[in-house]
KEMARKOL-285425 format. One record per residue (C-alpha): residue number from 1; x negated, y negated, z. Coordinates in Angstrom, 3 decimals, decimal comma, padded with zeros to 6 digits. Layout:
REC_resi_xx_yy_zz
REC_NUM_X_Y_Z
...
//
This chain:
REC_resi_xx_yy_zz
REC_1_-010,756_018,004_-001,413
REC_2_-011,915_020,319_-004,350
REC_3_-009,914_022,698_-002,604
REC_4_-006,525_021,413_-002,878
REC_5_-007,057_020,481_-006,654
REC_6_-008,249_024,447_-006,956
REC_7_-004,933_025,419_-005,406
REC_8_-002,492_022,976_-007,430
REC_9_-003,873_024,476_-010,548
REC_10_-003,561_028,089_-009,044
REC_11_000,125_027,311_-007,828
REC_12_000,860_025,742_-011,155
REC_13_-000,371_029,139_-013,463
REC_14_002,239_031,041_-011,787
REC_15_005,183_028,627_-011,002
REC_16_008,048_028,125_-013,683
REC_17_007,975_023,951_-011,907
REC_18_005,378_022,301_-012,611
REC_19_004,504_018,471_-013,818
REC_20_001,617_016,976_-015,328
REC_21_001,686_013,136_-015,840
REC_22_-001,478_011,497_-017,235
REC_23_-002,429_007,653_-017,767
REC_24_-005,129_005,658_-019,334
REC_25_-005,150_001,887_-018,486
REC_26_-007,717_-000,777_-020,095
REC_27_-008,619_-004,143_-017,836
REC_28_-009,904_-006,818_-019,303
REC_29_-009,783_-009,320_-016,363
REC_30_-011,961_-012,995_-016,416
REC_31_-012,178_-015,862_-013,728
REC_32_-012,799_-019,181_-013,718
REC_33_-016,320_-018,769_-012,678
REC_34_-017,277_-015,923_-014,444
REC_35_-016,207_-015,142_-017,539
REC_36_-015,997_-011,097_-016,947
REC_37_-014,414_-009,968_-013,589
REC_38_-012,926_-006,425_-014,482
REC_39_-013,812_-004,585_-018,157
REC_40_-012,571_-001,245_-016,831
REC_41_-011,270_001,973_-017,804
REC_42_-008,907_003,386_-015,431
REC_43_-007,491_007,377_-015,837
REC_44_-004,617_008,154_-013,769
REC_45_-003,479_011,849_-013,373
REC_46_-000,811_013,249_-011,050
REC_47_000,279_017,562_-010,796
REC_48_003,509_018,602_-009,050
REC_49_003,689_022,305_-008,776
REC_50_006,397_024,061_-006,772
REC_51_006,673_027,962_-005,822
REC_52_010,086_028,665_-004,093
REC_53_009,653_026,316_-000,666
REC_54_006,160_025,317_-001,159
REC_55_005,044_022,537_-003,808
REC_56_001,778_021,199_-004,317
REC_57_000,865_017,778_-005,484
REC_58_-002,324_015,581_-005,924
REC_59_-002,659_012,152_-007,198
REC_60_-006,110_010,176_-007,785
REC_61_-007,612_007,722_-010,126
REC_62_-010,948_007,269_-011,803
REC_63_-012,552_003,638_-012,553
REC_64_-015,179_002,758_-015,008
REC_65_-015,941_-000,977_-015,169
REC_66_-018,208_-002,109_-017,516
REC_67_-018,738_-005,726_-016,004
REC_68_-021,321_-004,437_-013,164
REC_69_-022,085_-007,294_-010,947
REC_70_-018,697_-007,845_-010,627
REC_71_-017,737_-004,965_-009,116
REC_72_-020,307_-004,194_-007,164
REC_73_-019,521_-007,337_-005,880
REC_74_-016,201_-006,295_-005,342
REC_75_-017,294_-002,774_-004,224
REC_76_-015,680_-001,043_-006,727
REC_77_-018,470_001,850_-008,397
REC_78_-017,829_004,322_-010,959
REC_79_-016,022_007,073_-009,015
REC_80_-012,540_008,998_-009,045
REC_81_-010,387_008,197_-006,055
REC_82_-007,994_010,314_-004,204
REC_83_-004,737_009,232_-003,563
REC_84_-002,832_011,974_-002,113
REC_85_-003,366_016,011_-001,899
REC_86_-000,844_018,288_000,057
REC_87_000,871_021,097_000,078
REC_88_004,574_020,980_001,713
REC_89_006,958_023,064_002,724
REC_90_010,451_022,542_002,494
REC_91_013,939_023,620_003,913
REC_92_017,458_022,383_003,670
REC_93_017,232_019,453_006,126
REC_94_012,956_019,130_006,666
REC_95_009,803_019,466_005,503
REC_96_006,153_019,845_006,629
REC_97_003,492_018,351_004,969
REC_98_-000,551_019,210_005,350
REC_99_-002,706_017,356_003,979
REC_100_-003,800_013,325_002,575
REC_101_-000,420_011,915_001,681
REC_102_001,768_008,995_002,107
REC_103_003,282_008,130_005,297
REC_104_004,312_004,322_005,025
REC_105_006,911_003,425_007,978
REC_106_007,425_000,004_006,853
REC_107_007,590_-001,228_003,119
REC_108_006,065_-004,380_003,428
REC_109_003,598_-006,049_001,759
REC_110_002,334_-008,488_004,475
REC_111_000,324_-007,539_007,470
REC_112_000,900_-006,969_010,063
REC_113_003,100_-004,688_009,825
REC_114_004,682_-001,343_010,685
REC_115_002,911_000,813_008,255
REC_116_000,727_002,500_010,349
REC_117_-000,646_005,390_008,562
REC_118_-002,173_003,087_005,390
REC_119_-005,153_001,491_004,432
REC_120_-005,369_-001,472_001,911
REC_121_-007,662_-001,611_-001,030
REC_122_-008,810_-005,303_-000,321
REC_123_-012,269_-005,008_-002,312
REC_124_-009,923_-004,583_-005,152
REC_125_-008,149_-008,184_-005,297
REC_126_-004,428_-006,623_-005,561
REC_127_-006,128_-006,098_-009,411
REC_128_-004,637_-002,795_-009,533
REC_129_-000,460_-002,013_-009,062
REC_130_000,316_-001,637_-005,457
REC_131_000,643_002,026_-005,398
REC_132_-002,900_002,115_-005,949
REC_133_-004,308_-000,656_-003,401
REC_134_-003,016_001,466_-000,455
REC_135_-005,303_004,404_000,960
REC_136_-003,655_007,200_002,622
REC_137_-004,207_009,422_006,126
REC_138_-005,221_012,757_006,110
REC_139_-002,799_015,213_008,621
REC_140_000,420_016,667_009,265
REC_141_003,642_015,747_009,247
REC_142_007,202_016,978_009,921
REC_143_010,301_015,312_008,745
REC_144_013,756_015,869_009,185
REC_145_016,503_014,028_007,289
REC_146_020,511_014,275_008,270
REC_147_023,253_011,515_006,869
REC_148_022,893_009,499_010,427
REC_149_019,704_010,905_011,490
REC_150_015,848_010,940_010,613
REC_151_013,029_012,143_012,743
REC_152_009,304_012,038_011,945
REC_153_006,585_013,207_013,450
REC_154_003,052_012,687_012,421
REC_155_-000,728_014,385_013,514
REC_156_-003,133_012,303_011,727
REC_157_-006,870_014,218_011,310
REC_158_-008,623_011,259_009,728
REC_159_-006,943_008,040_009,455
REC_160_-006,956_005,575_005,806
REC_161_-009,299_003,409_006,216
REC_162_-009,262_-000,370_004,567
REC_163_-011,592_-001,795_002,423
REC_164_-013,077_-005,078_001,911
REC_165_-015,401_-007,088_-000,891
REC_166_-018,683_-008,627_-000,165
REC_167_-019,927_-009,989_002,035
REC_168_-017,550_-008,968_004,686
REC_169_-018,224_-005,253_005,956
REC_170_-017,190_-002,344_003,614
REC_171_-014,589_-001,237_006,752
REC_172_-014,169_-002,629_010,019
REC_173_-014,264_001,078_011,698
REC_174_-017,431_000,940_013,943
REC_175_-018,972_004,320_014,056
REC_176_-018,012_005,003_017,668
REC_177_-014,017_004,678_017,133
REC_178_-011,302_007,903_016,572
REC_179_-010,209_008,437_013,392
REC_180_-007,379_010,415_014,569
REC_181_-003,835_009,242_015,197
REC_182_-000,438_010,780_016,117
REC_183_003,366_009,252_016,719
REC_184_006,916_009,620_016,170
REC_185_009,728_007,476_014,648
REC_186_013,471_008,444_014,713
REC_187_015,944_006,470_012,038
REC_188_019,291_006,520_012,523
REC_189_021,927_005,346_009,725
REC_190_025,718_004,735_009,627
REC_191_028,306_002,409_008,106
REC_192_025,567_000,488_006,403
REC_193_023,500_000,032_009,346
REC_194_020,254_001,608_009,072
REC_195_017,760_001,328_012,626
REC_196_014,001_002,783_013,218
REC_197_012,376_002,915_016,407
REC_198_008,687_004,406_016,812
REC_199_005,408_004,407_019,283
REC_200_001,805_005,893_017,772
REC_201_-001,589_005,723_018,419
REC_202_-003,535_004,905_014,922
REC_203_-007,209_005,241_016,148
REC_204_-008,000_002,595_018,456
REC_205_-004,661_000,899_018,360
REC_206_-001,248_001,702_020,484
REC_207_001,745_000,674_018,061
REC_208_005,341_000,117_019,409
REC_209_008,292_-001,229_017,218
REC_210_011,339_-001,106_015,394
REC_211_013,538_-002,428_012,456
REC_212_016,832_-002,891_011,581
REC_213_018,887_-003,569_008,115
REC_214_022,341_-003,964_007,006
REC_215_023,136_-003,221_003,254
REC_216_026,048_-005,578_001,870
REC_217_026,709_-004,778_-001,921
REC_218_023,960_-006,798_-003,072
REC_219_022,135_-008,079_-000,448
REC_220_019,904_-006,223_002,614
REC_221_018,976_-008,121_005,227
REC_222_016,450_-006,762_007,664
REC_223_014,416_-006,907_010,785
REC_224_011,284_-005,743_011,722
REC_225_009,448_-005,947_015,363
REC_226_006,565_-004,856_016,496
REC_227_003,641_-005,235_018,906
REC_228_-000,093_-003,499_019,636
REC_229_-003,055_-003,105_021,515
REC_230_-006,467_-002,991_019,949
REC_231_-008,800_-000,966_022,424
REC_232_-011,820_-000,693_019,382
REC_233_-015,143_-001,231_020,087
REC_234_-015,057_-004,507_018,056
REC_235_-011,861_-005,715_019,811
REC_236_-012,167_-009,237_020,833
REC_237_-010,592_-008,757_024,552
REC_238_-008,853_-012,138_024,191
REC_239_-006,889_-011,133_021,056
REC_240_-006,687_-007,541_021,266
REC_241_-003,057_-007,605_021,849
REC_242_-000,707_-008,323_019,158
REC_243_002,917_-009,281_018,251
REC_244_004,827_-010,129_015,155
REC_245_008,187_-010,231_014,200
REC_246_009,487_-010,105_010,441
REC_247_012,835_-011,407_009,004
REC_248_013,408_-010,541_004,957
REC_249_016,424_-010,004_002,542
REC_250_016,374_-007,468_-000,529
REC_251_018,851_-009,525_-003,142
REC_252_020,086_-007,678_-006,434
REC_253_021,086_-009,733_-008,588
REC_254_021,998_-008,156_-011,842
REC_255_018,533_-007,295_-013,420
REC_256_016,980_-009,322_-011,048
REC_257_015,445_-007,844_-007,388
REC_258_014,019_-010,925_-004,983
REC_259_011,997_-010,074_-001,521
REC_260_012,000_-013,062_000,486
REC_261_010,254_-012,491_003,548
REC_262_008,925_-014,733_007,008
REC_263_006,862_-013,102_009,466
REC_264_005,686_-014,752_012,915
REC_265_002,336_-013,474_014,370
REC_266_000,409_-014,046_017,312
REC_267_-002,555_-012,083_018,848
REC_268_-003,480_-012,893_022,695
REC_269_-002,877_-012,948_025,882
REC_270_000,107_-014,668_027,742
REC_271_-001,715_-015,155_030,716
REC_272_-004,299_-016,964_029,117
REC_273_-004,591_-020,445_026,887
REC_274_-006,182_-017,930_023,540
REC_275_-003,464_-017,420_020,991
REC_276_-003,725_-016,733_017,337
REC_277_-000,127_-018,036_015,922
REC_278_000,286_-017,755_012,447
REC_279_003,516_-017,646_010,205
REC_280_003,081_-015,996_006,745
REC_281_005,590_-016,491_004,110
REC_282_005,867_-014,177_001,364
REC_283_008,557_-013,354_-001,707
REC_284_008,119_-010,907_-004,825
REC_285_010,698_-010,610_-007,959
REC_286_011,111_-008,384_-010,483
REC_287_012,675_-008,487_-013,547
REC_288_012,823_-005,799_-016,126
REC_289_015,470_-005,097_-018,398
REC_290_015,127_-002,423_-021,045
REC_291_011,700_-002,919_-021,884
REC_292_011,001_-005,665_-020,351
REC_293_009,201_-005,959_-016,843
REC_294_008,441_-009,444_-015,080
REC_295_006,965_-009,262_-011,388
REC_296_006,271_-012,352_-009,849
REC_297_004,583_-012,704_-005,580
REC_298_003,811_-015,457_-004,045
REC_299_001,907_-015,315_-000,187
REC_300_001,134_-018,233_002,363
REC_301_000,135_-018,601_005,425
REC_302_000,880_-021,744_006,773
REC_303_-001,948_-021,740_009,542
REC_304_-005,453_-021,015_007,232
REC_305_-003,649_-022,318_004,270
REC_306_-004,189_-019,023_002,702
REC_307_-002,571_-018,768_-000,403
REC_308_-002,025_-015,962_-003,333
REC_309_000,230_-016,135_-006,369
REC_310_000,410_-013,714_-009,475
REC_311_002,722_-013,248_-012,297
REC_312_002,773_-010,707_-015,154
REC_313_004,943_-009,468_-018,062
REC_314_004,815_-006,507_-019,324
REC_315_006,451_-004,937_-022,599
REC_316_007,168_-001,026_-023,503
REC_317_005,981_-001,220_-026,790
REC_318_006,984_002,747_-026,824
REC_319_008,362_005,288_-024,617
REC_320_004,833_006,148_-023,707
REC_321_002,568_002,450_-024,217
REC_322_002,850_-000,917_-021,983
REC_323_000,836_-004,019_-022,893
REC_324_001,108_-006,149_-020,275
REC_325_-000,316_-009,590_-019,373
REC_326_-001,333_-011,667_-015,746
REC_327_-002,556_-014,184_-014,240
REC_328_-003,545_-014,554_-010,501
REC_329_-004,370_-017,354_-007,867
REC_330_-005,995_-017,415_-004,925
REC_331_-006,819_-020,134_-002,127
REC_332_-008,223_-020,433_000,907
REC_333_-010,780_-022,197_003,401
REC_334_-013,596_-021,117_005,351
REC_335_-014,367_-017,193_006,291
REC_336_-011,135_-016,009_005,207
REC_337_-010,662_-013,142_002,989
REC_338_-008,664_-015,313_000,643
REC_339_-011,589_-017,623_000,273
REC_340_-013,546_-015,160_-000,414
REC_341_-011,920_-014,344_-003,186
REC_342_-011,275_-017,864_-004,545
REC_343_-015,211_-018,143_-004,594
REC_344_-015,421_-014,993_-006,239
REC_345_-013,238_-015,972_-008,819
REC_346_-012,859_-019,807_-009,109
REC_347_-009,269_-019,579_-008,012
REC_348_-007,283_-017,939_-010,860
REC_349_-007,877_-014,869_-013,098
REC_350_-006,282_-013,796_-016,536
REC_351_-005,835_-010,406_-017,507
REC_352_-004,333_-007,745_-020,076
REC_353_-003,628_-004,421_-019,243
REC_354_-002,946_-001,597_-021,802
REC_355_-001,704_001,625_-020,696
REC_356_-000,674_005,038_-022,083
REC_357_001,116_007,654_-019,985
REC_358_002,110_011,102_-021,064
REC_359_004,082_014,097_-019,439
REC_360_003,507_017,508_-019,447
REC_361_006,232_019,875_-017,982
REC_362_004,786_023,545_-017,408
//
């Protein structure tokens, strides 16, 4: 990937568009059974550099955490991580895009879900802001974009993979399974009805869905449907097919934006007794008038008794500084991921965050 940063900076010397944003964020994060979960350093840097039809951009993070059992519990070492690195070109209507970039074909937090091309930082115990728990595919992509028509079209090289803390495996990839992927989605929109249908093949798995929304002035209610069939190495054959269906809202209310969202999952076969139902509830809010900014999630799922709350405020203290404070719970039973992390942590974490950004227009 050295590559693509050498060309950004080449593309940006002789380009009159170019953008440089850079970020330093402080952690201090503690549990209830340890004291010091996160004592980190985190620099954030993202270029933008555009030559007629072609633009370049790269995005990454580095992390330096002090508290070191911690996160090598959490498998989190010293070390820069790459977000995205493309180059695109772009016409009037489309665009093509080569490279590791961001491809997400359903916004949702839950999973499953629709968003086929991303990974999840799960080592990272949604710690960070969400734009930086996802990992992204490496490929090609082609998108076209009318006022009542979308098409994309995707070639995936090596796909995101998702992480996870000890002492579940780093990845559940076994060495023998594709990391390549391809698919298509089409979107059509009109009158205030907006509709996606797509089919892909994400490594091992064959994805099929769709979703549907309606935007009223300030509400959007939406659908999302979609089903799959694991053919990994690792598949258990009596829940390698899946199905889930999600039903949400977007509500603006003033300064106020509220996700409520239900989605209904199975995994097995209908010709057999072995089915995996589960029903996840989740809702987010956010708040943030001038410089105020109040997000607020809460996750269940009603079958492991799962559980995951957070809450933090955070205040522009200038144009360019945030200090921001959270707190976090988690709960669960058993080998779940979410008891993992409520063993981890004792069940709740506090944090501050402080964080500088800067931008530099060349």
């Amino acid at each position: 990937m050295r590559n693509w940063l050498v060309g950004a900076l080449l593309l940006a010397s002789v380009s009159a568009k170019a953008d440089l944003t850079l970020s330093s964020r402080y952690e201090y994060i503690g549990g209830e059974n340890k004291e010091e979960l996160a004592n980190r350093l985190l620099l954030h840097s993202r270029l933008s550099a555009g030559a007629g039809r072609f633009t370049v951009f790269a995005e990454g993070f580095g992390d330096f955490d002090g508290a070191k059992e911690p996160s090598e519990e959490r498998r989190s070492p010293h070390r820069g991580y790459l977000q995205e690195a493309y180059v695109e070109l772009k016409t009037n209507s489309s665009y093509i895009r080569v490279g590791q970039q961001a491809m997400r074909w359903s916004d949702s937090w839950v999973v499953p879900s629709l968003d086929v091309w991303t990974g999840r930082r799960y080592n990272r115990l949604f710690f960070d802001p969400f734009a930086d728990q996802l990992t992204h595919s490496q490929g090609v992509s082609y998108s076209y974009e009318s006022e009542s028509f979308g098409l994309d079209l995707v070639g995936v090289s090596k796909m995101a993979q998702t992480y996870y803390p000890e002492p579940l495996p780093e990845t559940m990839t076994s060495d023998k399974d594709s990391e390549t992927g391809y698919g298509g989605r089409i979107k059509i929109n009109g009158k205030g009805i907006g509709f996606t249908a797509l089919a892909a093949k994400a490594a091992e798995k064959n994805i099929y869905g769709m979703t549907a929304n309606y935007a009223f002035e300030k509400a959007v209610p939406k659908i999302e449907l979609g089903g799959s069939q694991d053919n990994s190495v690792n598949a258990d054959p009596d829940y390698k097919d899946e199905y889930f269906g999600s039903l949400g809202v977007d509500l603006f209310l003033g300064n106020f934006v509220i996700l409520p969202m239900v989605t209904f999952y199975d995994s097995g076969r209908f010709s057999t007794s072995s089915h995996d139902y589960k029903t996840l509830y989740y809702m987010s809010m956010v708040w943030n008038p001038n410089r105020h900014d109040l997000q607020a999630q809460v996750y269940y799922n009603s079958v492991n008794q799962d559980a995951f709350a957070s809450l933090s405020y955070g205040y522009n203290v200038t144009d360019w500084s945030t200090l921001t404070g959270f707190v976090q719970y988690y709960e669960g039973d058993g080998d779940t991921l979410f008891a993992i992390y409520k063993n981890m942590t004792g069940g709740s974490v506090v944090g501050v965050r402080f964080e500088i950004t800067g931008n530099l227009p060349f």
